[in-house]
C-alpha positions in Angstrom: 0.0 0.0 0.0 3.1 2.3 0.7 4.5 1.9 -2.7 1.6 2.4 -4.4 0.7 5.4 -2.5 4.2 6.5 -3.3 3.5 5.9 -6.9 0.8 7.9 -6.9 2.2 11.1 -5.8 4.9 10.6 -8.6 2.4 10.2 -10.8 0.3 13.4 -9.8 3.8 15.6 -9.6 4.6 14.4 -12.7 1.7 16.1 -14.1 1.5 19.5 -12.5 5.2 19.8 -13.6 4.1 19.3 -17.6 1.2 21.8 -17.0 4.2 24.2 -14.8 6.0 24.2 -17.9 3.4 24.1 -20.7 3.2 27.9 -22.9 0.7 29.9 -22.0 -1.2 29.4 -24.7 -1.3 25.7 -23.3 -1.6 26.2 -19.8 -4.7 29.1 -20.6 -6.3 26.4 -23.0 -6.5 23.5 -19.4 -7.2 26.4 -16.9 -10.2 28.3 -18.3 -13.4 27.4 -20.4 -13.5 28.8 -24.1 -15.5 31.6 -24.9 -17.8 32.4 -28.0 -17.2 35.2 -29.5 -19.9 37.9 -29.3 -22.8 37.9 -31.2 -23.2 41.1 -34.1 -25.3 43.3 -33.3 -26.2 45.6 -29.9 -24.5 49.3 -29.4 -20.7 47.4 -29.3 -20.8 45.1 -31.9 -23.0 47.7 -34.8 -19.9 48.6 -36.8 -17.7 45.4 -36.5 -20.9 43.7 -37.7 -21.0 45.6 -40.9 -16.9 45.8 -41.3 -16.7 42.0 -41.2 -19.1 41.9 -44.2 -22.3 40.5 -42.3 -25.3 40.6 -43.0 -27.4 42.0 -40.4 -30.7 42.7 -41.7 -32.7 46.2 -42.4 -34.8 48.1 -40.4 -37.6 45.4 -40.4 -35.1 42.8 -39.9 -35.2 41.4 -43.3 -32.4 40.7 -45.3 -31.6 42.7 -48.7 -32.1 40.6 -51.9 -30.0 37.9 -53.5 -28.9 40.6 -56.4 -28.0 43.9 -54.5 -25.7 42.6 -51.5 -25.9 43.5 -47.7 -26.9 46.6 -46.7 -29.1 47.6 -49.8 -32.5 48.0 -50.2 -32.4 48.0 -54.0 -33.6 51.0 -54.8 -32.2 52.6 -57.6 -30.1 56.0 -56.8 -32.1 59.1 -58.0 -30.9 61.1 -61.3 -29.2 64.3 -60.6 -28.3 63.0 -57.6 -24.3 64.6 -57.1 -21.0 63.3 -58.0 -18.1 61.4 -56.3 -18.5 60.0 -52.8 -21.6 61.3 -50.7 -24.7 60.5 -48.7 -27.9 61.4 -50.8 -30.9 61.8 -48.7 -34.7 62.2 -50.6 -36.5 63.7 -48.6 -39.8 62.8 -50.3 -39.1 58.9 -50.5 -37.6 59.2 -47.1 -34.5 57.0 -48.1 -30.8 57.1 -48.2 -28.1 56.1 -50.6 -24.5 55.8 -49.2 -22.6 56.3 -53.0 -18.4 55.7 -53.0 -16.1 57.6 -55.3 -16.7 55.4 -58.2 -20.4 55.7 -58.0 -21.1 52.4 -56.5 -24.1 52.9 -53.6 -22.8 50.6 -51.6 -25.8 51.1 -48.8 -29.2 52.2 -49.2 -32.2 52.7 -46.6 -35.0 53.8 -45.4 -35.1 56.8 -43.1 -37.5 59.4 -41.0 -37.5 63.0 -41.7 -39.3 65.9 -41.8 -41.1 67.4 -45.1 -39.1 70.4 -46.7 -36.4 70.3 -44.3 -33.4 70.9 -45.0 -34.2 72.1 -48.0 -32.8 71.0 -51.4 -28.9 71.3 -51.8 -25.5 70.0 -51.5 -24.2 69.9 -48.1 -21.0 69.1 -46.0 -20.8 66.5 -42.4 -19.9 69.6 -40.1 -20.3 68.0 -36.3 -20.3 64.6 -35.0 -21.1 63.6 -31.4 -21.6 60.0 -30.7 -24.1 60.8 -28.2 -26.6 64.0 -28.2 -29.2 64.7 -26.1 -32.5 66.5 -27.0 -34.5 66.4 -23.5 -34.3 63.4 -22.0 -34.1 61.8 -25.9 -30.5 60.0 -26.3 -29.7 60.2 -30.3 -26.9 58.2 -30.8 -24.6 58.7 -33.3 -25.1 62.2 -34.6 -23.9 63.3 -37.8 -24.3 66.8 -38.7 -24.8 68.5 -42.2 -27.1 71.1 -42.2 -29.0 73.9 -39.8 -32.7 74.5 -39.2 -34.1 77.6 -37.7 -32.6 77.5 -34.6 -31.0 73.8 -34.7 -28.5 71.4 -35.8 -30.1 68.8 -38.6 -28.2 65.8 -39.0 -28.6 61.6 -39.1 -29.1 59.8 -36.0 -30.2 56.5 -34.2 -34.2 56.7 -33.6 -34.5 58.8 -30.6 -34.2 56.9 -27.4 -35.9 57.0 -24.0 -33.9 57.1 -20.3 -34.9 53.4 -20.3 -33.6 52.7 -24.0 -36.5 52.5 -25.7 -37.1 53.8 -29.0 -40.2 56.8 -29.5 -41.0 54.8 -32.8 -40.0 51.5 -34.5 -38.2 50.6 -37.2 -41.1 49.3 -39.3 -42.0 52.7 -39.3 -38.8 54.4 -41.4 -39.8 55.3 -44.9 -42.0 58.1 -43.1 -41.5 61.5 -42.4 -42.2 61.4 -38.1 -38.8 63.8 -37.3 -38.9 67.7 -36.3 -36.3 67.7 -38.8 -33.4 65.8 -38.2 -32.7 62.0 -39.9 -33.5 59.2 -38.0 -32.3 56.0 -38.6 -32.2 52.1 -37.8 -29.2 51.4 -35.3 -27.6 49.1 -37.9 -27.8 51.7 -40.4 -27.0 54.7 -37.8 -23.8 52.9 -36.8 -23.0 52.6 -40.7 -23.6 56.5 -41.5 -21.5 57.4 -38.3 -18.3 55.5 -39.6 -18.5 56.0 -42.7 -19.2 59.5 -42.8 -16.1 61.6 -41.7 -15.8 65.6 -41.1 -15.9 67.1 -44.3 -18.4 64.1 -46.3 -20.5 65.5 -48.5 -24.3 65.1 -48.2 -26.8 65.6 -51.3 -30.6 66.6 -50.1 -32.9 66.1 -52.9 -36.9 67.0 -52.8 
């Protein structure tokens, strides 16, 4: 019973010394459980979602059609629309194209705006604020092109409540329900903000 005993506590320190001098690669991989990377989606994961090339769906959580590509809606970019890259916004069909240098819209969707504002013109991203507040209304992901009256006008996330609820839903982009500014999806909101830098230029047609 002694020598086996003995044996065992060989055996045993035997062990612990090949995990003692393992890599750390090895000796991570036996002392803690693998974890799965983060699903896309949610305020972190918005613009490493669309980077990686995935598909995350549109406002209504569909998915764009076979023949135009993540991100698109398939609408076709209005005539008289600009040149080079920019962001044209129509404000009577209430839709965005995101169009890159060589023409190609590589992202198109539906939005919420207000009728008549801004009005018609080519415009330039002046502001950005990853977080503005209008009350107690958190609009994420502000980009700035053009003034109202007396305010900013600019795309944002749908308005959010202190609890994190949206004041409308994204079935309901595609009409105008804004006092003026943009508002879009999160997905598409997260898009807009990293792709359009200080200086982009913006195209507002009727």
């Amino acid at each position: 019973m002694r020598h086996r005993a003995g044996r065992a506590r060989i055996g045993a320190l035997a062990v612990l010394g090949l995990l003692m001098a393992a890599s750390p690669a090895a000796q991570a991989k036996w002392s803690s459980p693998p974890h799965d990377p983060p699903p896309p989606g949610g305020k972190l994961g918005l613009i490493q979602a669309y980077q990686a090339g995935l598909d995350v769906g549109g406002p209504s959580g569909s998915t764009a059609p076979a023949n135009v590509g993540p991100g698109r809606r398939g609408l076709a970019l209005p005539a008289n629309s600009g040149l080079g890259r920019r962001a044209v916004y129509s404000n009577s069909m209430q839709h965005v194209w995101v169009v890159e240098g060589d023409g190609r819209v590589i992202r198109d969707y539906p939005v919420s705006g207000r009728r008549g504002l801004p009005n018609p013109g080519t415009y330039h991203v002046y502001s950005r604020s990853r977080v503005s507040r209008s009350g107690s209304l958190a609009l994420n992901y502000m980009v700035r092109f053009a003034t109202g009256r007396s305010l900013a006008i600019g795309f944002h996330e749908i308005p959010a409540r202190p609890g994190g609820s949206h004041i409308q839903s994204d079935a309901q982009l595609g009409t105008p329900l804004s006092h003026g500014c943009v508002r879009q999806s999160a997905i598409d909101a997260a898009f807009m903000w990293d792709w359009a830098q200080m200086g982009t230029t913006v195209v507002v047609l009727p």
